[in-house]
C-alpha positions in Angstrom: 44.6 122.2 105.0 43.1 121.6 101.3 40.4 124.0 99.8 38.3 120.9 100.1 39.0 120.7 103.1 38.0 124.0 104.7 35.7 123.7 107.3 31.9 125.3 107.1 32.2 128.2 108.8 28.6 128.8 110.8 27.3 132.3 112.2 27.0 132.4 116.2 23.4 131.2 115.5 24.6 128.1 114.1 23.2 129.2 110.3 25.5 128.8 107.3 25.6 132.1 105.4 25.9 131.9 101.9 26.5 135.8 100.5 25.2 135.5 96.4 27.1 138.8 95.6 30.4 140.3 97.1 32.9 142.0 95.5 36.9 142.1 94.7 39.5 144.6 93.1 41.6 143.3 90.4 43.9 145.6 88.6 44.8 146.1 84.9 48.2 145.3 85.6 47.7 142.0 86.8 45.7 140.9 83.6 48.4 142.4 81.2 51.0 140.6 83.1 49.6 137.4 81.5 49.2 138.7 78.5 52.3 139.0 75.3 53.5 142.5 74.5 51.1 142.1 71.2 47.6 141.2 72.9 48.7 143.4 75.6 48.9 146.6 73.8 45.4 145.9 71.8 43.7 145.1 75.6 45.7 148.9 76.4 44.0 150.3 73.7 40.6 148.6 74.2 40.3 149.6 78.0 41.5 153.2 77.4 38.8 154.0 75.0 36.2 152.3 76.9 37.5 154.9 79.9 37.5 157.7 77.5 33.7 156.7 76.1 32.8 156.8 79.7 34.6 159.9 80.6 32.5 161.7 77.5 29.6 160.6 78.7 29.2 161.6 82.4 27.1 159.0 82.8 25.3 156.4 85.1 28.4 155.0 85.1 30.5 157.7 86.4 27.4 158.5 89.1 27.6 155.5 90.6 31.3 155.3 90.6 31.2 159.0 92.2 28.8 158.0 95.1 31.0 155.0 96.1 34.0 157.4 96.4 31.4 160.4 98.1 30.3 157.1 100.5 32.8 154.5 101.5 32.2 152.1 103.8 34.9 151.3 106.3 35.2 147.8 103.8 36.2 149.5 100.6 39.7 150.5 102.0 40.3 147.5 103.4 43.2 145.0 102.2 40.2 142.4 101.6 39.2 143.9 99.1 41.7 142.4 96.7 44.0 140.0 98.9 42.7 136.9 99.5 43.9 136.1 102.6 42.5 139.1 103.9 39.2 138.7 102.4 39.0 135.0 104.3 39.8 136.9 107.4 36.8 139.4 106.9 34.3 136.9 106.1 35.4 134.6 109.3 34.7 138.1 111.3 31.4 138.5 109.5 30.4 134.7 109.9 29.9 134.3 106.2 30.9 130.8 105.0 30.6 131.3 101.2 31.0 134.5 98.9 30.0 134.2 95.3 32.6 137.3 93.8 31.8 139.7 91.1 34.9 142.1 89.5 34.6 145.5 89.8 36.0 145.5 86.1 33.6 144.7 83.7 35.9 143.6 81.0 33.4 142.2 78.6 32.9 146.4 77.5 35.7 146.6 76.5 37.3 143.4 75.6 35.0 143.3 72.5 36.7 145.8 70.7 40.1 144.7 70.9 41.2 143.7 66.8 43.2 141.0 68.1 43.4 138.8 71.3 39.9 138.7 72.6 40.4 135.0 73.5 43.6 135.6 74.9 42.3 138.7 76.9 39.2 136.3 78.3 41.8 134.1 79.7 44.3 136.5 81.1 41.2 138.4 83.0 39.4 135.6 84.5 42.9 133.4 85.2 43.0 136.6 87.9 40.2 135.6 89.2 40.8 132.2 89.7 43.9 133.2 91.4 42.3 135.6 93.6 39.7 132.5 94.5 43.2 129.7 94.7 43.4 130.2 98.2 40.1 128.3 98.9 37.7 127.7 96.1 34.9 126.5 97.8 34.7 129.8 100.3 35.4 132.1 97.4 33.5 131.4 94.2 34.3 133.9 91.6 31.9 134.3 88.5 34.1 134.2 85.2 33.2 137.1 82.8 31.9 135.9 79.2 32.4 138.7 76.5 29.8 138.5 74.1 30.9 139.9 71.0 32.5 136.5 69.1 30.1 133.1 70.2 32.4 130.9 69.4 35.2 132.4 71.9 32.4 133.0 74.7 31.2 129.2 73.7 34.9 128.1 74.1 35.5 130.1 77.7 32.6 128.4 79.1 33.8 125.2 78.0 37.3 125.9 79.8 35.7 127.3 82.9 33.5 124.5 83.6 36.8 122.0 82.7 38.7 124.0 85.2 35.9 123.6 88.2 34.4 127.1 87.6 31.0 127.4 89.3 29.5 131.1 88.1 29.2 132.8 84.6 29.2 136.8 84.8 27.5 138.7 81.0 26.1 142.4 80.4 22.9 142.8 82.1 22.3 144.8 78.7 23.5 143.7 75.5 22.5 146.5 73.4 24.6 148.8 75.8 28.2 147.6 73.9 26.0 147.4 70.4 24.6 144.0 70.3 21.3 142.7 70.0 19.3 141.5 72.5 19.4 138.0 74.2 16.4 137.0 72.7 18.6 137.0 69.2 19.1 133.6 67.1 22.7 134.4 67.4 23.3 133.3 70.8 21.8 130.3 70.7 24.8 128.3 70.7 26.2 129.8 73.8 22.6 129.2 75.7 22.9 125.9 74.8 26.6 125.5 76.1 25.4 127.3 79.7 23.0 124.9 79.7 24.7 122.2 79.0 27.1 123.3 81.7 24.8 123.9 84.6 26.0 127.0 85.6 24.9 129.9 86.1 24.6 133.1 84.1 24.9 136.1 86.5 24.1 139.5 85.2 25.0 142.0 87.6 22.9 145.7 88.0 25.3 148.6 87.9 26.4 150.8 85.0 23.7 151.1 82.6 24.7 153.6 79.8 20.6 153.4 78.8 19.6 155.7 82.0 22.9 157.8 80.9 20.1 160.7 79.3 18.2 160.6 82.9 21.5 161.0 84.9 21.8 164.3 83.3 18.6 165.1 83.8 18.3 164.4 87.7 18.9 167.7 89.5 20.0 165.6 92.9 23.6 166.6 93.7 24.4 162.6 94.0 21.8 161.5 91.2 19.4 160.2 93.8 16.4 159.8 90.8 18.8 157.6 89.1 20.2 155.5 91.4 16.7 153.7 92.4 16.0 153.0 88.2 19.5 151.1 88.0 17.6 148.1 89.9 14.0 148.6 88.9 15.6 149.0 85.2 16.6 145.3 85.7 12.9 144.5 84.4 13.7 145.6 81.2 15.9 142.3 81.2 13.3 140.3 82.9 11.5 140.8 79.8 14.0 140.3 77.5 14.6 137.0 78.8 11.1 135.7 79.4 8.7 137.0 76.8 11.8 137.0 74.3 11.1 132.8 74.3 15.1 132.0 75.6 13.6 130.6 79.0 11.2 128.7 76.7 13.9 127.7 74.4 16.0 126.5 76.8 14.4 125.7 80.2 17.5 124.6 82.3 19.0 127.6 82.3 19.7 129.8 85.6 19.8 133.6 85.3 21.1 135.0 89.0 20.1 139.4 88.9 22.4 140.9 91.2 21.4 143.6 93.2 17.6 143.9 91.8 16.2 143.8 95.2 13.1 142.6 96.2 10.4 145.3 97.0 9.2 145.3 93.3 9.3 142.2 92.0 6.1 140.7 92.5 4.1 143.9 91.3 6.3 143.1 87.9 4.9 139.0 88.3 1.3 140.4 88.6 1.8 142.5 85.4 3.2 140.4 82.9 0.9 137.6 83.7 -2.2 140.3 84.0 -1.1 140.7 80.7 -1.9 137.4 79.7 -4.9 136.9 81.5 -6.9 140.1 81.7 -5.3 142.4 78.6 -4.9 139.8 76.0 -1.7 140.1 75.0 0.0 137.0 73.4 3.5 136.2 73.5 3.5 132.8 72.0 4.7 131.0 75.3 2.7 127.9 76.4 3.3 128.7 80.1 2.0 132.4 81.9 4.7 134.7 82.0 5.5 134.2 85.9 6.2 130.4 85.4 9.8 130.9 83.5 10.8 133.3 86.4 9.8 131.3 89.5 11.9 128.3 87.4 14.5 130.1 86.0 15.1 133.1 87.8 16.8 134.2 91.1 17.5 137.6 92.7 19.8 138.9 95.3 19.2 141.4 98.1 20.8 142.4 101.4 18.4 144.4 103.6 14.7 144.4 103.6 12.6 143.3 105.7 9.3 144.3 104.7 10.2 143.0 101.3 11.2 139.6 103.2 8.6 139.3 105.9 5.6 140.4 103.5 6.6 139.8 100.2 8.7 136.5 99.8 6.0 134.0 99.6 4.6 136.4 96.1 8.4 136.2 94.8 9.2 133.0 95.6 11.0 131.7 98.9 12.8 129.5 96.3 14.2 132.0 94.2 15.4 134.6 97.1 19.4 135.0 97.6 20.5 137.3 100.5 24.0 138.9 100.1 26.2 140.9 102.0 27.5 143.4 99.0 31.1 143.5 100.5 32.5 146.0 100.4 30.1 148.8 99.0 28.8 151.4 101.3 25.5 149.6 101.4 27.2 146.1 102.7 25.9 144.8 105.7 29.9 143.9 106.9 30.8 143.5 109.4 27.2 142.9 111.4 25.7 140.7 108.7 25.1 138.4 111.8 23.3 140.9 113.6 21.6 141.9 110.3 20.3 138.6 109.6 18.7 137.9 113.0 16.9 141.1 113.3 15.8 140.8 109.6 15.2 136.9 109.6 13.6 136.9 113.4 9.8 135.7 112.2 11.1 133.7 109.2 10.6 130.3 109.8 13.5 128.5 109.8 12.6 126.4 106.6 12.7 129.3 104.7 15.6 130.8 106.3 17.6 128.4 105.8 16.7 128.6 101.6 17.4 132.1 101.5 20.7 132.3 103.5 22.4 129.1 101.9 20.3 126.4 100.5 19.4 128.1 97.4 22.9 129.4 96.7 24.4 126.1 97.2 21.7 124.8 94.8 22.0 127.2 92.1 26.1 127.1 92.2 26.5 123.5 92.6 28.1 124.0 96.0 
């Protein structure tokens, strides 16, 4: 049986469960195994001082790597987590049809400063990926990461992802954390343009974020339990960026996915930046309220909450909701995400929970 062929696989409720953000292991090795013995030992160098600017630091970064390690879930040692045939087998027990895939890697830190390559490097690293997703492309959609650094090279990856059937984009939540400016800059225009053009989507993932490194050493909590709650409300910071910067308003096709944001928060922040508008006079030379670009242009992910869900998700948006099961983190909802879902989804009517489980995935990857 064909990837195209592979039947819809349906939770024991009949429900198609789409998870927006799931997980997989690649390894350095496999990346420099596609690479020649010149590109290979500038990528070396690259990825060894990115590891040494994070060991220096003892930062976010290294928190949140430490708590996964302190906390595994029974997932994160399983072969799933990088084999593909195993990961199938894990989301047939879980009843999840669908798994849009993030790498642990974040190679557009460190790709950046190779002297030589970088186009070369982009390839090698996301040619994994589309390996890892071979086995059945439309079950496993992997987001292809986009280094930043040179427009023209990220301008010509997207062009060869979308040419090769790739459905997700992956870019730094936060520019300015590998020293470049903000989104909102002239300079990536051409690459908005080119995502646009595209239809895909641009996926920036929560996680390290070098900016809260200062309040990491401050937090007194054994496992940096101040922290870890600013990594998602931090996300904000990007909401901004993106909205009152003018790039929705620039270029109004484009879909921004924020991994791992969660929900609880998200409608005080709608409130605010229109209040701002409306009651405080501020002026941000948009023609729409602030609110408008994210209800059209903006989508988040969460796995578990159901006061956020059952109170909440008509002030976010039903339309802009994207549950997820987080394999295989310790906060992943595998292997009762069906059990999850009901309990979580039992008043929902079924309208709207059908959006937020699959609909609005499939809609904002082309599925």
């Amino acid at each position: 049986m064909t990837a195209l062929e592979s039947p819809i696989v349906t939770s024991r409720t009949g429900e198609r469960l789409i998870s927006a953000d799931s997980h997989v292991s690649i390894t350095q090795d496999q990346v420099k195994d596609r690479l020649s013995e010149r590109h290979r030992a500038a990528y070396e160098t690259a990825q060894q001082n990115f590891a040494q600017r994070m060991m220096k630091s003892m930062g976010a970064g290294n928190a949140n790597a430490d708590a996964m390690k302190r906390n595994p879930h029974a997932a994160f040692h399983r072969p799933g987590y990088g084999s593909n045939v195993d990961r199938l087998a894990d989301m047939d027990a879980d009843g999840v049809d669908v798994e849009v895939i993030y790498s642990e890697v974040s190679a557009f830190r460190y790709i950046g400063d190779m002297t030589d390559g970088i186009p070369e490097a982009t390839r090698a690293f996301n040619d994994v990926l589309t390996d890892f997703a071979s086995i059945d492309p439309r079950r496993l959609v992997v987001s292809y990461q986009i280094p930043i650094g040179d427009i023209d090279a990220a301008v010509a990856e997207v062009e060869r992802v979308a040419s090769i059937g790739g459905k997700s984009l992956q870019i730094p939540v936060f520019p300015t954390e590998i020293g470049l400016p903000d989104y909102y800059d002239d300079r990536y225009d051409p690459l908005w343009a080119c995502v646009q053009e595209s239809g895909l989507p641009l996926c920036n993932h929560i996680g390290l974020n070098t900016n809260l490194d200062d309040l990491t050493r401050r937090d007194p909590t054994a496992q940096k339990g101040v922290m870890v709650p600013m990594t998602a409300l931090s996300t904000a910071e990007a909401f901004g960026m993106w909205i009152m910067g003018g790039v929705l308003e620039k270029f109004p096709e484009l879909k921004l996915v924020f991994v791992e944001p969660g929900l609880g928060w998200i409608p005080w922040y709608i409130h605010i930046i229109d209040d701002l508008v409306l009651r405080q006079g501020y002026v941000f030379d948009l023609p729409e309220l602030p609110s408008t670009y994210f209800k059209r242009n903006m989508w988040v992910t969460f796995i578990d909450e159901p006061d956020a869900l059952n109170l909440l998700r008509d002030r976010i948006g039903v339309d802009n909701i994207l549950w997820s099961t987080d394999y295989p983190h310790p906060v992943t909802s595998w292997p009762d995400s069906q059990g999850l879902v009901e309990r979580s989804f039992a008043s929902i009517p079924p309208d709207e929970r059908r959006k937020i489980l699959s609909g609005n995935a499939s809609a904002v990857w082309n599925l």
